[in-house]
N, C-alpha and C positions, 0 to 999 in steps of 0.2 A: 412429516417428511423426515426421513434420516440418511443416516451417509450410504447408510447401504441400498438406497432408494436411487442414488446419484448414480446415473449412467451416462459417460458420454465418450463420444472419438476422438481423439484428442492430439493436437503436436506437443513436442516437447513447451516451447514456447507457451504452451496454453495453460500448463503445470499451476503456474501464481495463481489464475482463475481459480483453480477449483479450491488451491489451498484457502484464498479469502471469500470461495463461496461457505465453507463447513462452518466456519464461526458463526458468520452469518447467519446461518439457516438455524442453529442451534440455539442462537442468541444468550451469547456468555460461556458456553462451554466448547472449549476446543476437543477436537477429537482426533488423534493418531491416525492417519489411515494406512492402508497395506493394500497396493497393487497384486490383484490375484495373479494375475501372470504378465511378463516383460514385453506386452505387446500393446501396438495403437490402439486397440481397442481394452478399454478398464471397467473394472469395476471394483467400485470402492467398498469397504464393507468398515464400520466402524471395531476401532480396535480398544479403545479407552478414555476415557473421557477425566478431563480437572474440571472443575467450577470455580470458577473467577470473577462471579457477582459484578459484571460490567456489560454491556452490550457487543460485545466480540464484533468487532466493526474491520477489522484486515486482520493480515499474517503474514509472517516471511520466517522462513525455516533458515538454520545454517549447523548441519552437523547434528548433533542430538540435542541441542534447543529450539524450539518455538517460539519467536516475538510474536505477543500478541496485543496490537490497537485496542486499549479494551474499552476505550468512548472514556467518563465520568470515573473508569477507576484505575486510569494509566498503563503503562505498558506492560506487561505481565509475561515474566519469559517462564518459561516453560519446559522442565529437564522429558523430553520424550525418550531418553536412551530404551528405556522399556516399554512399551507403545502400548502395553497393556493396563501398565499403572505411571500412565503422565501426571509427574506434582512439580508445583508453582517452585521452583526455585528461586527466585529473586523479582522484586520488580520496581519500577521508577513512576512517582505520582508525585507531581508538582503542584497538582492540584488545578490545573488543564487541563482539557478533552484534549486524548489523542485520538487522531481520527484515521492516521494512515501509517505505516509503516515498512521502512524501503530500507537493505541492508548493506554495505558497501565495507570490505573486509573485515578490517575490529570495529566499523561504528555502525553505531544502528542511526539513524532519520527519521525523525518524528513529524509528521504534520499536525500541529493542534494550531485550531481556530484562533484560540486566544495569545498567542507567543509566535506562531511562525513555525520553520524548521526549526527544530532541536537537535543536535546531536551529540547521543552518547560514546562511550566508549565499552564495550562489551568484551572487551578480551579475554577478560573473567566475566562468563554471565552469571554469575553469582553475585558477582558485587559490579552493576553497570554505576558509571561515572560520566554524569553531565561534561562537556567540553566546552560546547559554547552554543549558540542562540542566533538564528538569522531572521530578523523581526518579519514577519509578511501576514497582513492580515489577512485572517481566514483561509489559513492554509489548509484543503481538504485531503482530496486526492493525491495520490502522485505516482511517478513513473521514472523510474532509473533508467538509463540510456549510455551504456560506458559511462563517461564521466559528467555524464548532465544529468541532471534533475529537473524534471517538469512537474509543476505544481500548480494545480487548479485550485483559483482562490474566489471562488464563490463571486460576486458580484464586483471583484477587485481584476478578473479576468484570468489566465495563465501568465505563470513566471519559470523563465527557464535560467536554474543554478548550476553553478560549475562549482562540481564537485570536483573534481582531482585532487584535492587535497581538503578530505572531507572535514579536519578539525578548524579548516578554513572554507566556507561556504561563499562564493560571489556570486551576485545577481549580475546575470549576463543579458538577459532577454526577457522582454515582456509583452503581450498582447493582450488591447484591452479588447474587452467582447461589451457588447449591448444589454447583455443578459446575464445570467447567473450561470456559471462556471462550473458544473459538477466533478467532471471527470477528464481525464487524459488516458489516452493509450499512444502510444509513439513507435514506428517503424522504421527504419533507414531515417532518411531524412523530412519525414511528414507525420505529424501530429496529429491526432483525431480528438477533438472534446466534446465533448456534451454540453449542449447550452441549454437549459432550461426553458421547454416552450416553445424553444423555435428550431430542435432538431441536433444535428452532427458537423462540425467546421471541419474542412482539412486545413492543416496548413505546413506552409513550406518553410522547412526549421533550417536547414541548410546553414543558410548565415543565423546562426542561431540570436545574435542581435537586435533582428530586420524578420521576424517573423512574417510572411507575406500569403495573406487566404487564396486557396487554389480553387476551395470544391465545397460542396453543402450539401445537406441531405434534410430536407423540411419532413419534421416531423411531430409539428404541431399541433397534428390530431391523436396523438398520443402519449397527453400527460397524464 
């Protein structure tokens, strides 16, 4: 399968999907794409591709660079200004799995298992610059929200961060789950995560302190 295999109908809102399905799919090579024409419906067609010898695990674009989650070989930005020849401009390995990555004006948000959030400072992506560190074990997933950060921590459950002042990260909210904690996706004020084995939680973020379960979706028969 390749990009230019990828079809789908798409909202704006849906954009991040496809940019963290391409690495994905490619496993270590990101690849440029170009919208054949300005309409709901796309079709992707691969435009260039870097090799970044890591497992391309998320993405988040801003401007003519690429962050790319590269798993075991850190976060890999990526100068795309020319979509036909994208080369690795810069990149940060601490020598932790980064596993997700969420952009919030000059800093990038790193989730790695082993350290928590990270946050850089990218104003030059040339030269990004560590800021500071918010411990959370098994930080996976995550999901930007205005000024909050929802972070699914594997068997530790969801933690939701207030970002507004990202070189300052606080833990504001936390819900423990039964299970193991994959993923977050967040809309208005209800959260949806993936629990391993036993399906889809909503929850009510509202008081984003007091996280309170609304709804479920058992999906236990398909792990």
């Amino acid at each position: 399968m390749n990009a230019g295999q990828v079809w789908s109908s798409v909202r704006k809102d849906d954009l991040r999907c496809l940019w963290s399905l391409i690495p994905c799919v490619l496993l270590g090579i990101t690849v440029a794409v170009q919208a054949a024409e300005p309409t709901w419906s796309l079709r992707l067609e691969s435009a260039g591709a870097c090799r970044t010898g890591g497992q391309g695990l998320a993405v988040a674009v801003s401007g003519s660079h690429a962050f790319l989650a590269d798993g075991t070989n850190g976060l890999r930005i990526i100068d795309v200004s020319d979509v036909d020849h994208p080369v690795e401009a810069a990149c940060f390995n601490d020598g932790k799995l980064v596993w997700d990555v969420c952009l919030k004006g000059r800093y990038a948000l790193l989730a790695q298992p082993q350290a928590g959030v990270t946050v850089l400072d990218i104003s030059n992506p040339a030269s990004p610059v560590f800021v500071t560190n918010l411990i959370l074990s098994s930080a996976r997933q995550m999901m930007l929200q205005d000024s909050r950060l929802f972070v699914a921590r594997d068997t530790y459950g969801l933690e939701i961060v207030d970002v507004s002042n990202p070189a300052v990260p606080v833990s504001i909210g936390h819900y423990t789950t039964t299970n193991r904690c994959y993923s977050v996706f967040v809309k208005g004020n209800t959260a949806c995560y993936a629990r391993y084995g036993r399906g889809y939680f909503f929850l009510d973020v509202s008081d984003p302190s007091l996280p309170v379960e609304i709804a479920s979706v058992d999906a236990s028969n398909f792990n």
